[in-house]
Rosetta silent file (secondary structure, phi, psi, omega in degrees, C-alpha in Angstrom):
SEQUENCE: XXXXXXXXXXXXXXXXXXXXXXXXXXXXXXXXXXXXXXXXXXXXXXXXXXXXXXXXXXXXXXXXXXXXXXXXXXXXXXXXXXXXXXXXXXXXXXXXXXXXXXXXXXXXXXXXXXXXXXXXXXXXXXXXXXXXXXXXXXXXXXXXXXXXXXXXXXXXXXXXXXXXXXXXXXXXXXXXXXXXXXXXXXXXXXXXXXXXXXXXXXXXXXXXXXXXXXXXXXXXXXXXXXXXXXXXXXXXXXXXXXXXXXXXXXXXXXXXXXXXXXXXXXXXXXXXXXXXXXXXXXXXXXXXXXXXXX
SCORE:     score description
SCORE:     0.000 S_00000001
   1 L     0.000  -53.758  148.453    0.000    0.000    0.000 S_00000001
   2 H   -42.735  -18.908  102.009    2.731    2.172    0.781 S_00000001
   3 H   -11.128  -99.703 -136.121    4.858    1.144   -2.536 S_00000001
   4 H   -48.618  -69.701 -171.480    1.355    2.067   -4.630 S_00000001
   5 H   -28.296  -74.515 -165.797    1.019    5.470   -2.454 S_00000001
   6 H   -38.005  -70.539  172.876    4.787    6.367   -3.137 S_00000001
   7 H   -58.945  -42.263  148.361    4.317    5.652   -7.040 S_00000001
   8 H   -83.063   -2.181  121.733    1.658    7.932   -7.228 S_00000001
   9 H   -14.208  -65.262 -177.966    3.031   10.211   -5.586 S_00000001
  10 H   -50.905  -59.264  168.010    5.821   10.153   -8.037 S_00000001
  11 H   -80.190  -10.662  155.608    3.887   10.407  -10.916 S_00000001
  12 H   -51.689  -49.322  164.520    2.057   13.164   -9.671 S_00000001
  13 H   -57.489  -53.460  165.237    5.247   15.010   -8.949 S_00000001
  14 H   -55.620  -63.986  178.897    6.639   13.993  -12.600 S_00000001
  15 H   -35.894  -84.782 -169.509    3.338   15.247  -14.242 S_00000001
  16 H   -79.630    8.676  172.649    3.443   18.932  -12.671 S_00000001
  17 H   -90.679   15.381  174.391    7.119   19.420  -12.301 S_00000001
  18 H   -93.147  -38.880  148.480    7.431   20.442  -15.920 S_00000001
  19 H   -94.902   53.283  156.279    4.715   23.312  -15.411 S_00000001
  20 H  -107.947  -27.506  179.750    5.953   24.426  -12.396 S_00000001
  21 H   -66.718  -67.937  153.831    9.399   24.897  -14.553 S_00000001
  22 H     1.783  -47.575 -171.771    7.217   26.665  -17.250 S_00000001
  23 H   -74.707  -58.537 -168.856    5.992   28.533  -14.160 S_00000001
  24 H   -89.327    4.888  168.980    8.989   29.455  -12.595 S_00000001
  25 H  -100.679  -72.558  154.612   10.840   30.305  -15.883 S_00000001
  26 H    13.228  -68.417  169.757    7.306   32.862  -16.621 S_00000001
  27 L   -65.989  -66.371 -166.771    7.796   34.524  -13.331 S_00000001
  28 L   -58.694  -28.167  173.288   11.737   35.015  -14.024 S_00000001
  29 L  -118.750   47.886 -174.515   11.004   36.748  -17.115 S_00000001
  30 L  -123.528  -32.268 -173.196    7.857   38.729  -16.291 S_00000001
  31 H   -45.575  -64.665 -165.688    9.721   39.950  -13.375 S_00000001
  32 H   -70.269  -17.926  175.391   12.143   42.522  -15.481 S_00000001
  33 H   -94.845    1.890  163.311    8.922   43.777  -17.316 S_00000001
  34 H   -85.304  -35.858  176.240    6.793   44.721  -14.493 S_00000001
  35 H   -69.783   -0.924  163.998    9.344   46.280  -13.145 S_00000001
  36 H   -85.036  -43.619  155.968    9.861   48.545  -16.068 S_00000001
  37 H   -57.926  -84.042  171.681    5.952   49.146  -16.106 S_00000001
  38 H   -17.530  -42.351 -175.742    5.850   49.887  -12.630 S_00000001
  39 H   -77.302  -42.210 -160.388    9.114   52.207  -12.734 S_00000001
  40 H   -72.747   -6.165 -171.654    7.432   54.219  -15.574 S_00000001
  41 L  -112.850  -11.406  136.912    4.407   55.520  -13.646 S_00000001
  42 L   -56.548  141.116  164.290    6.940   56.341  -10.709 S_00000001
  43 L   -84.371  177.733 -174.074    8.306   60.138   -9.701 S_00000001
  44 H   -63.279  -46.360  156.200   11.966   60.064   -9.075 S_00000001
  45 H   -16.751 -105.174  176.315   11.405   60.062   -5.260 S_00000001
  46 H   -23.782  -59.075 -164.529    9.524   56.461   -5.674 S_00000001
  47 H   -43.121  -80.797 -176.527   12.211   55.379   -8.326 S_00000001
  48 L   -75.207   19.007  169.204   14.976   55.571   -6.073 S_00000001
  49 L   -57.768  139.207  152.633   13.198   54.563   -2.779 S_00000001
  50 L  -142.378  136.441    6.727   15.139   51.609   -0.871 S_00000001
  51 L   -74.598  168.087  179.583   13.785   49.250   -0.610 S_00000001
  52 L   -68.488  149.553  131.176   11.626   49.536   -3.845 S_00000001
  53 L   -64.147  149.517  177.338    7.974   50.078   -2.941 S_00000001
  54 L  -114.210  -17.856 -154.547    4.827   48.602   -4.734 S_00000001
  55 L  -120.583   91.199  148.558    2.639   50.949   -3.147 S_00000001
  56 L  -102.695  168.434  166.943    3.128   54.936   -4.728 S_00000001
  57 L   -73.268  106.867  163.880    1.038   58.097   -6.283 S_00000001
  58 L   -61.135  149.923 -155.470    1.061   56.839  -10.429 S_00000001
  59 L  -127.554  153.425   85.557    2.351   59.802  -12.178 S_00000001
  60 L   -34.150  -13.352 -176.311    1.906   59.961  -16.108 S_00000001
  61 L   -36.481  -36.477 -166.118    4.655   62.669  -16.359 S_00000001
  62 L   -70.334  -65.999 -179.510    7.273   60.156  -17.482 S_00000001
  63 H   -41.853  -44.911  167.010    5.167   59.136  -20.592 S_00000001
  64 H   -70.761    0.657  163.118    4.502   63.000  -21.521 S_00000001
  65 H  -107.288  -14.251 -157.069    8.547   63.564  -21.361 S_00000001
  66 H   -95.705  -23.434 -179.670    9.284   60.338  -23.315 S_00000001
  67 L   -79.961  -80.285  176.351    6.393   61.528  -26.096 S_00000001
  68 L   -31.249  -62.883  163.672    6.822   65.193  -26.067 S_00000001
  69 L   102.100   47.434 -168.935   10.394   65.363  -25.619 S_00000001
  70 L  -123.068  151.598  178.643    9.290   68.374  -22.829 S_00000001
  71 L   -69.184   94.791  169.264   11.467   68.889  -19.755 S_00000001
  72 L  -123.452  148.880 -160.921   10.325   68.347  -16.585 S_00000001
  73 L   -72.442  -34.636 -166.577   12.319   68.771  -13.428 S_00000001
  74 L   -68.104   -1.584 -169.905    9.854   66.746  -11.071 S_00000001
  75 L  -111.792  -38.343 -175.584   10.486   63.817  -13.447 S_00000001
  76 L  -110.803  -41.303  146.032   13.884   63.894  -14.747 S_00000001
  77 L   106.997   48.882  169.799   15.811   65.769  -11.426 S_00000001
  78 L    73.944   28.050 -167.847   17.216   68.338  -14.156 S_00000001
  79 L   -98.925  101.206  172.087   18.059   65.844  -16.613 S_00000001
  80 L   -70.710  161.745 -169.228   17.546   67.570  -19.824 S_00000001
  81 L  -156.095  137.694 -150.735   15.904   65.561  -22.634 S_00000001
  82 L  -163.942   39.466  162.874   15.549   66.467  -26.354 S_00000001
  83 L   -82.698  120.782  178.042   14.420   62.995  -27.782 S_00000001
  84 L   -99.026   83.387 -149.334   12.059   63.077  -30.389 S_00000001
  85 H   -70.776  -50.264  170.214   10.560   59.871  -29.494 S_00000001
  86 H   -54.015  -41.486 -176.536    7.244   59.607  -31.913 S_00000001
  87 H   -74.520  -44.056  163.816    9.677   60.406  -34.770 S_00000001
  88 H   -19.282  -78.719  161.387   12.100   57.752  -33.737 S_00000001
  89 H    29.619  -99.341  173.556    8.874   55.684  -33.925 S_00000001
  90 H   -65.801  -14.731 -157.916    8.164   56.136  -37.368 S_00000001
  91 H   -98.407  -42.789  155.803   11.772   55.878  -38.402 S_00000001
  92 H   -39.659  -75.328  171.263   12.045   52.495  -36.634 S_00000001
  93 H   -54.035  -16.415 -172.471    8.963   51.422  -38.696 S_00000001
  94 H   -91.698  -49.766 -163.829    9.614   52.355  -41.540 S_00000001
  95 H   -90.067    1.872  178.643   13.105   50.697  -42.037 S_00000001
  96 H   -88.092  -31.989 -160.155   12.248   47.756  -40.025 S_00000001
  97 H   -67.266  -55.253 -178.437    9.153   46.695  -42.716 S_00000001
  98 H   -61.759  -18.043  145.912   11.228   47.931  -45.710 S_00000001
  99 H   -47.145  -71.592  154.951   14.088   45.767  -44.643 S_00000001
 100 H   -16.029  -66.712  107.123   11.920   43.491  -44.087 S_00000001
 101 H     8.693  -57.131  176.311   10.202   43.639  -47.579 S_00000001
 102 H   -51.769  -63.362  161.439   13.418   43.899  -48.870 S_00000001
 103 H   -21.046  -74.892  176.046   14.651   40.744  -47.084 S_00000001
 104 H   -56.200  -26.342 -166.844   12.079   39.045  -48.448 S_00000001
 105 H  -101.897  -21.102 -179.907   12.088   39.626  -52.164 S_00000001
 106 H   -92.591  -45.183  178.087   15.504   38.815  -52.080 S_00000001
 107 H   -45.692  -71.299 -168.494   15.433   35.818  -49.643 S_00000001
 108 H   -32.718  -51.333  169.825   12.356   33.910  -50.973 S_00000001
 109 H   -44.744  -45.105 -141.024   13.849   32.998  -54.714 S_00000001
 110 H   -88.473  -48.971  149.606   16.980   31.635  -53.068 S_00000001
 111 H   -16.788  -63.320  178.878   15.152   29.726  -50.285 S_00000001
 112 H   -63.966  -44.100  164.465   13.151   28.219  -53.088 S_00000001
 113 H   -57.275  -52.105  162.560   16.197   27.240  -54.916 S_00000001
 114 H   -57.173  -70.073  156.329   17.960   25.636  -52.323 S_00000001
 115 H   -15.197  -52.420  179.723   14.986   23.766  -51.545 S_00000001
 116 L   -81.344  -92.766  170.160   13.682   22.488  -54.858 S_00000001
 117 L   -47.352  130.137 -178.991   16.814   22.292  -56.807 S_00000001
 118 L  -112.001  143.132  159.464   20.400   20.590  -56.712 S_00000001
 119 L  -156.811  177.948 -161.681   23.391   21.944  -58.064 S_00000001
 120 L   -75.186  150.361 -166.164   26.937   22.006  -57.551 S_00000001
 121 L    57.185   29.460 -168.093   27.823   23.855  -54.373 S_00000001
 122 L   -57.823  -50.712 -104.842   24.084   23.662  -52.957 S_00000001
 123 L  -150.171  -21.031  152.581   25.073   23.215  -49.264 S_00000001
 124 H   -78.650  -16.339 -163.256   28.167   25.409  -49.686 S_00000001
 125 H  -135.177   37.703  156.514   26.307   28.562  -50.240 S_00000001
 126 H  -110.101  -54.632  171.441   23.145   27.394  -47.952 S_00000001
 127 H   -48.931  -40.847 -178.049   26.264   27.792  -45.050 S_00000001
 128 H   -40.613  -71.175 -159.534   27.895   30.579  -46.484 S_00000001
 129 H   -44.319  -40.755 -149.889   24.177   32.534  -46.018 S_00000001
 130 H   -90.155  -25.180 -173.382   24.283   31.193  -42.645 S_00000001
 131 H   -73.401   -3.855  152.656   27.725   31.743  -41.743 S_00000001
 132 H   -75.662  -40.974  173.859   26.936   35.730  -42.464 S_00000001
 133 H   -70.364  -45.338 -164.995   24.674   35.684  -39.705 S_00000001
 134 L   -89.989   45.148  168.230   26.834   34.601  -37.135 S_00000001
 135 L  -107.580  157.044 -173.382   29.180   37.209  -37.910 S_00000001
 136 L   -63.581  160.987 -173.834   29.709   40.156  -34.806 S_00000001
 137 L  -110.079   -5.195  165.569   28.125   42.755  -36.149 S_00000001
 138 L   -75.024   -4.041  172.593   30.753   45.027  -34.413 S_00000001
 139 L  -103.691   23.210 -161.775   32.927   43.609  -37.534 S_00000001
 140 L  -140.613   -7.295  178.298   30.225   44.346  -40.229 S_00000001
 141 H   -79.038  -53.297  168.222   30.485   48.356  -38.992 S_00000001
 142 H   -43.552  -60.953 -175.172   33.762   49.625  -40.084 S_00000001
 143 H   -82.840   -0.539  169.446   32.943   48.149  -43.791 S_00000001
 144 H   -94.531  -21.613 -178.361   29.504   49.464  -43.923 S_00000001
 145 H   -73.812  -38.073 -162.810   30.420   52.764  -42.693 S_00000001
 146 H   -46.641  -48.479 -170.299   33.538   53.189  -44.802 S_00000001
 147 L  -118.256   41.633  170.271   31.114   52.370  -47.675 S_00000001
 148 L  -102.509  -87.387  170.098   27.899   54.057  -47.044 S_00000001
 149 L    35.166  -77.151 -170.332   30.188   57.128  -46.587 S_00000001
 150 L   -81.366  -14.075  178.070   31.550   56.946  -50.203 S_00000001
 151 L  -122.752   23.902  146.144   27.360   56.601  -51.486 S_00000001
 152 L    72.679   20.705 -166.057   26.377   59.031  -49.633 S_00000001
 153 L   -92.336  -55.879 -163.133   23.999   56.566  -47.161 S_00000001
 154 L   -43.476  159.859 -179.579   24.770   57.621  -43.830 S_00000001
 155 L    35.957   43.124 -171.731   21.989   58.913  -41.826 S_00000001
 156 L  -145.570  168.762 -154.960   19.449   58.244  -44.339 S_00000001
 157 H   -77.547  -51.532 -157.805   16.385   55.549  -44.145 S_00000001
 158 H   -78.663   12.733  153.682   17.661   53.230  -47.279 S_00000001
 159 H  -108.511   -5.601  166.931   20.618   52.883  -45.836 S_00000001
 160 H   -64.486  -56.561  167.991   19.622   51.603  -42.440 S_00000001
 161 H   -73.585  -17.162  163.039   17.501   49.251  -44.592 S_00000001
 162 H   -88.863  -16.280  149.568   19.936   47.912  -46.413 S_00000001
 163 H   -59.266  -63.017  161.204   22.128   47.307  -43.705 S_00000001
 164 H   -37.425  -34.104 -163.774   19.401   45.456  -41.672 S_00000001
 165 L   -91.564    3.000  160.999   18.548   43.125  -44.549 S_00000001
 166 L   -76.965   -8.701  178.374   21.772   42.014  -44.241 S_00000001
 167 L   -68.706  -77.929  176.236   20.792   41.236  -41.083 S_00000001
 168 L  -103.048   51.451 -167.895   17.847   39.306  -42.057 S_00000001
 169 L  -115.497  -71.416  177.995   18.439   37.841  -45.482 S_00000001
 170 H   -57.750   -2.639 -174.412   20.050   34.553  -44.141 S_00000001
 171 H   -95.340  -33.920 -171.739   17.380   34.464  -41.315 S_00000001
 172 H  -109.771  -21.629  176.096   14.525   34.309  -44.189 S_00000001
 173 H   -63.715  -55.129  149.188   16.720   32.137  -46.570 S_00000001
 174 H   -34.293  -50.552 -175.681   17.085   29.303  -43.901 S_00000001
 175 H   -58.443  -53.003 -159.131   13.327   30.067  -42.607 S_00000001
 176 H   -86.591  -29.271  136.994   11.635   29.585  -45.782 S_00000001
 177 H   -41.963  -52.258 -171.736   14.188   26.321  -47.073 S_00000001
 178 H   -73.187  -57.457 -179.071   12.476   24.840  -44.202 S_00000001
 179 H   -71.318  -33.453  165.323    9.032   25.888  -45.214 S_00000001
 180 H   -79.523   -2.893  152.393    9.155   24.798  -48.986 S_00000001
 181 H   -46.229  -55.150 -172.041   10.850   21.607  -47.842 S_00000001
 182 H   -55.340  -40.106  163.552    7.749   20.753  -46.170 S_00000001
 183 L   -57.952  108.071 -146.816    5.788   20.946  -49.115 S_00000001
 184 L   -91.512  134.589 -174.707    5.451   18.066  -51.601 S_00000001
 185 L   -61.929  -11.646  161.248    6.645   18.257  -54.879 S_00000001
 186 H   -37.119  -94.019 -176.938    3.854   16.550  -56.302 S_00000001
 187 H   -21.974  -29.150 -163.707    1.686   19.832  -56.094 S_00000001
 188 H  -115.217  -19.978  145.146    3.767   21.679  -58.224 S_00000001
 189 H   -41.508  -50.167  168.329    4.087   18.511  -60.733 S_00000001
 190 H   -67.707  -42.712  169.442    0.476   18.683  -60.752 S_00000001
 191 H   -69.640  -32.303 -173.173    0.140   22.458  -61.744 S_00000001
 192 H   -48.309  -65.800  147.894    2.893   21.793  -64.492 S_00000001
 193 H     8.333  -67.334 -176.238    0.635   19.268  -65.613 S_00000001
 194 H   -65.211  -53.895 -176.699   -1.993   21.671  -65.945 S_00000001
 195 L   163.568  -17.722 -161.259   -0.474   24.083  -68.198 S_00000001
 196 L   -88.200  135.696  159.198    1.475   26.293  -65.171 S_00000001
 197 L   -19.080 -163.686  146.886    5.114   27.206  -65.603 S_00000001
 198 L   -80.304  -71.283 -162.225    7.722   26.645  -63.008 S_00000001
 199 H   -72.462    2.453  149.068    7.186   30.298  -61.809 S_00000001
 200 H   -60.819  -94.378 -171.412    2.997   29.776  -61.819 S_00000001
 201 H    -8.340  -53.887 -162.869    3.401   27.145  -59.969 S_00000001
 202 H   -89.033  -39.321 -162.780    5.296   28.807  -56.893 S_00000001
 203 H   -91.873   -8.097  173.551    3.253   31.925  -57.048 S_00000001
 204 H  -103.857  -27.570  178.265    0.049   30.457  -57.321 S_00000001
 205 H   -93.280  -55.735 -147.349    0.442   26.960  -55.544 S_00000001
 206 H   -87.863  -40.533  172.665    3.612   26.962  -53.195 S_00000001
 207 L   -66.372  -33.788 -179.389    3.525   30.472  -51.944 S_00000001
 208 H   -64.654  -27.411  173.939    0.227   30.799  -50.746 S_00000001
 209 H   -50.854  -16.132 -144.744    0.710   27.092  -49.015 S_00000001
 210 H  -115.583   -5.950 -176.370    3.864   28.826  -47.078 S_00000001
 211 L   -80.725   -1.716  134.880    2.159   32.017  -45.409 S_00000001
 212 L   -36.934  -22.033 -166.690    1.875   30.851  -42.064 S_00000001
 213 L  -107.239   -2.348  176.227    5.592   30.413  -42.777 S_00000001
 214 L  -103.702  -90.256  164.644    6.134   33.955  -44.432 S_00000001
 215 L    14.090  -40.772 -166.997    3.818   35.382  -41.568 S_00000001
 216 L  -103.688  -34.352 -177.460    6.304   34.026  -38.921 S_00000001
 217 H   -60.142  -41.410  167.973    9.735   34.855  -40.814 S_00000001
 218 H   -29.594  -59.038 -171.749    8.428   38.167  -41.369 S_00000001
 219 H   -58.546  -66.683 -161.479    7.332   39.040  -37.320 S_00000001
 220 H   -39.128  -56.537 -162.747   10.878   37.413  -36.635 S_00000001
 221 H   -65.513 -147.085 -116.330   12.937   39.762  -39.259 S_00000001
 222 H   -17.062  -55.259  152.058   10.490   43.171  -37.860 S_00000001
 223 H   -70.408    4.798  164.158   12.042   41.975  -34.602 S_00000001
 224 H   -57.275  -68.628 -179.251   15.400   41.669  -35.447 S_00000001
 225 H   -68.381  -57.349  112.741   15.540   45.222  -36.573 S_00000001
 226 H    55.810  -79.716 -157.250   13.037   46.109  -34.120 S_00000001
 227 L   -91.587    0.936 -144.502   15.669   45.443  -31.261 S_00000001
 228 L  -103.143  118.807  163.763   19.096   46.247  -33.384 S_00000001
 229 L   -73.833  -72.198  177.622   21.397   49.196  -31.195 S_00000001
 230 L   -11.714  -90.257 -179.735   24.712   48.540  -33.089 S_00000001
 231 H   -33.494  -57.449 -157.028   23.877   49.528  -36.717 S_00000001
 232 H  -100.237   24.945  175.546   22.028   52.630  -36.254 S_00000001
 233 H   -94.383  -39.664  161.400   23.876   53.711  -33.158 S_00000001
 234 H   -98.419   -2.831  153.489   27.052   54.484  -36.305 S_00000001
 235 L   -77.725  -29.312 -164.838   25.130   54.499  -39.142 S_00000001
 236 L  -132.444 -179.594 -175.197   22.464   56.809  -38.469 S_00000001
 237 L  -163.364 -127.454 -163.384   22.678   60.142  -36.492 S_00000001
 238 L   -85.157   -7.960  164.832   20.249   63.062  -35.584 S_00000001
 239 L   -85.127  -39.687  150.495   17.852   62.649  -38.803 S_00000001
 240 L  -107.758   90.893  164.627   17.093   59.227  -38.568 S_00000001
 241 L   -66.871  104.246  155.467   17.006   58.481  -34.863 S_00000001
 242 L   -85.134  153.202  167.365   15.715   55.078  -34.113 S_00000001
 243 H   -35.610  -38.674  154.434   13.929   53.914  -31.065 S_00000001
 244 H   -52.662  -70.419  154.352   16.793   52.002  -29.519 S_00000001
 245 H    -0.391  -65.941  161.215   18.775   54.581  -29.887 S_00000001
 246 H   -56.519  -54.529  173.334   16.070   57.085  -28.401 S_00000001
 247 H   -47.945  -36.895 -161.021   16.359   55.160  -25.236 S_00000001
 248 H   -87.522  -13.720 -173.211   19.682   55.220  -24.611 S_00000001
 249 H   -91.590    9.324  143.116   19.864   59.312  -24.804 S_00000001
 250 L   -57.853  -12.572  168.263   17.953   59.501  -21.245 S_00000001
 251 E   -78.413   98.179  162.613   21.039   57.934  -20.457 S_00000001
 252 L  -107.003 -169.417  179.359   23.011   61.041  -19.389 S_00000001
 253 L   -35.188  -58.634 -166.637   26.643   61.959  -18.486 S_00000001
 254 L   -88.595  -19.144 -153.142   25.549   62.420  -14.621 S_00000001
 255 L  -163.964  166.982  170.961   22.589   60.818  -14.103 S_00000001
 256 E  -131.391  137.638 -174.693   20.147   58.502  -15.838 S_00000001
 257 L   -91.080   93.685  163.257   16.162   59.744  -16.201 S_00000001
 258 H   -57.215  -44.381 -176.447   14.818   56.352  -15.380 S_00000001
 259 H   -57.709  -42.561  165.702   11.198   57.339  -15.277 S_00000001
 260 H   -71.911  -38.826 -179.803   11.653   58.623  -19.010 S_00000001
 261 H   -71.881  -33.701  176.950   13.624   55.966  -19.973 S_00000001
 262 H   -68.941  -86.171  168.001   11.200   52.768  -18.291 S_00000001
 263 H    19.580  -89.199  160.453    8.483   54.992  -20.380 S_00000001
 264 H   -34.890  -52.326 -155.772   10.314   54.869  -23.467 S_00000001
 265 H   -68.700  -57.652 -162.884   10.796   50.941  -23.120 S_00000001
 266 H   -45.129  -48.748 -166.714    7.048   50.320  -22.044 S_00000001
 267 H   -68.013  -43.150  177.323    6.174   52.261  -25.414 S_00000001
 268 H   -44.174  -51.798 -165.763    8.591   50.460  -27.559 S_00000001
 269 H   -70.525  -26.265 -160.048    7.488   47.333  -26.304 S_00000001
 270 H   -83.164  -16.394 -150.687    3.846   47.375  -27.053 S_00000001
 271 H  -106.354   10.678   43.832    3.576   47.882  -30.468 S_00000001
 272 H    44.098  -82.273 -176.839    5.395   44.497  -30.733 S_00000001
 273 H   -66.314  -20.819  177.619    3.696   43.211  -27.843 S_00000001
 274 L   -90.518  -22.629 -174.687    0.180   43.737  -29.811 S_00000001
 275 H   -92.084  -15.893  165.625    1.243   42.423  -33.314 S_00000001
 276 H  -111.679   24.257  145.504    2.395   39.186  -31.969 S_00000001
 277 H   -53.095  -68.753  -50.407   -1.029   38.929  -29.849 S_00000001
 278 H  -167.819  -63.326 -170.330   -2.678   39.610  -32.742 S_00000001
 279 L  -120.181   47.929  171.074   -1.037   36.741  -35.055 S_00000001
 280 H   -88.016  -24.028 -157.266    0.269   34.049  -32.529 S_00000001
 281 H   -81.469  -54.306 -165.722   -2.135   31.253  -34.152 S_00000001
 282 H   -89.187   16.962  169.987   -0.364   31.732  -37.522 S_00000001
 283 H   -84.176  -71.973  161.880    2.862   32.676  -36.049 S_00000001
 284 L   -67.733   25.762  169.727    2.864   28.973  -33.999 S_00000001
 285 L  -127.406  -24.129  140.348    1.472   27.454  -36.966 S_00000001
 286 H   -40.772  -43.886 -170.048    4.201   28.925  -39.055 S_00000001
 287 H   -85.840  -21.127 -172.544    7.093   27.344  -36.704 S_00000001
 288 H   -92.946  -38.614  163.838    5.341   24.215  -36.808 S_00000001
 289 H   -31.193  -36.487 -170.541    5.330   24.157  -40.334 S_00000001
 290 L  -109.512   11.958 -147.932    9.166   24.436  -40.558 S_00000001
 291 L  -115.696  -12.791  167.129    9.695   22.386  -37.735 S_00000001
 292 L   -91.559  -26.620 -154.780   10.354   18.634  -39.023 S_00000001
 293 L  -166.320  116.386 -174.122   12.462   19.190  -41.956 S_00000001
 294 L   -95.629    0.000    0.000   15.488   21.610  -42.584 S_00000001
């Protein structure tokens, strides 16, 4: 009786300890973002209370310095601030989709090649692609500035995007080899059949099969660039200011405006946090797609 008790026991304990890890990995990273919500709706007072408090007066002040770009002393403790954070914004958006876009129109053919087709060197210049991503990107600065410089690129939008898609071009070449693996070649035998080309075929049968799998490479590349300091921290300069970027100038010489800066994050974060809300079913229906075969 005491055996039987023990073994269930056990398997009770087996059963929930993988969501309590689930649980307790959840909590560890929900942790740094409440506390970034929470900080932005502090005054400075509250910020730098110790121990931190949970219990303060919510302030909006922070949000109106990190929007506006307008100075206020009760929020920033004389920390001037001259961010133009809604333009950032747009500047962000704009060069992460047109990377993106970009990314894409270039990626997708080559994806499809490596996939469908063999030819000599297939599998060297499927690594190559990938072996560009894993380069530091502090070692990809020096030769893009040197030659955005000479073409006249710096501090301009199309040159931010074409730096980023350099970014994500082996990230959607790899993604999307995975998702037209997955597809059977039959289908595009069968349109041939019919009367459709090779390139009928992929735009009317195989790409539309793959957008759960464009859908997720897409979100992914919008958060690459999204999140990227490096690049447009030397690349770009006071006309096109991106949103990382904007954050870091509440960082100042003496002092740091936390309350503007948690602000700043919170807003950065949401517009993000709602578009992959928004598309999670065909975002995890995308990954599962690519997820058997590489």
């Amino acid at each position: 009786m005491n055996r039987e008790f023990l073994t269930s026991i056990q398997i009770k304990i087996n059963s929930a300890l993988p969501y309590a890890v689930i649980f307790i990995a959840f909590i560890a990273f929900m942790i740094p973002v409440f506390w970034i919500v929470t900080t932005s709706f502090k005054r400075p007072k509250d910020i730098m209370t110790m121990p931190p408090t949970l219990i303060f007066e919510p302030t909006l002040n922070n949000y109106s310095v990190a929007l506006l770009g307008k100075e206020d002393l009760s929020v920033t403790a004389g920390h001037t601030v001259s961010v133009e954070f809604p333009k950032a914004i747009f500047n962000t958006a704009v060069i992460s989709v047109g990377s993106t876009i970009l990314a894409l129109l270039l990626g997708i053919p080559a994806a499809y090649a490596l996939a469908r087709f063999n030819f000599h060197g297939k599998n060297f210049v499927a690594y190559f692609t990938l072996s560009i991503r894993m380069l530091p990107i502090i070692g990809l600065i020096i030769p893009f500035y040197l030659l955005f410089s000479r073409l006249h690129l710096l501090d301009k939008h199309i040159g931010l995007i074409i730096a980023y898609q350099t970014l994500n071009l082996s990230y959607v070449i790899w993604m999307m080899k995975s998702f037209f693996g997955e597809l059977p070649r039959e289908l595009e035998d069968a349109a041939t059949v019919d009367g459709c080309t090779r390139l009928g075929a992929f735009t009317r049968i195989i790409l539309p099969l793959s957008l759960p799998g464009l859908g997720a490479t897409s979100i992914f590349s919008i958060l690459i660039c999204w999140n990227e300091f490096m690049l447009p921290l030397i690349l770009a300069g006071t006309n096109v200011k991106v949103i990382t970027v904007g954050i870091y100038s509440f960082i100042g010489f003496k002092e740091i405006a936390w309350g503007p800066l948690t602000a700043a994050a919170t807003i950065v974060t949401l517009p993000m946090l709602i578009m992959i809300l928004f598309v999670q079913r065909s975002l995890v229906s995308g990954l599962a797609m690519g997820a058997t075969k590489g």
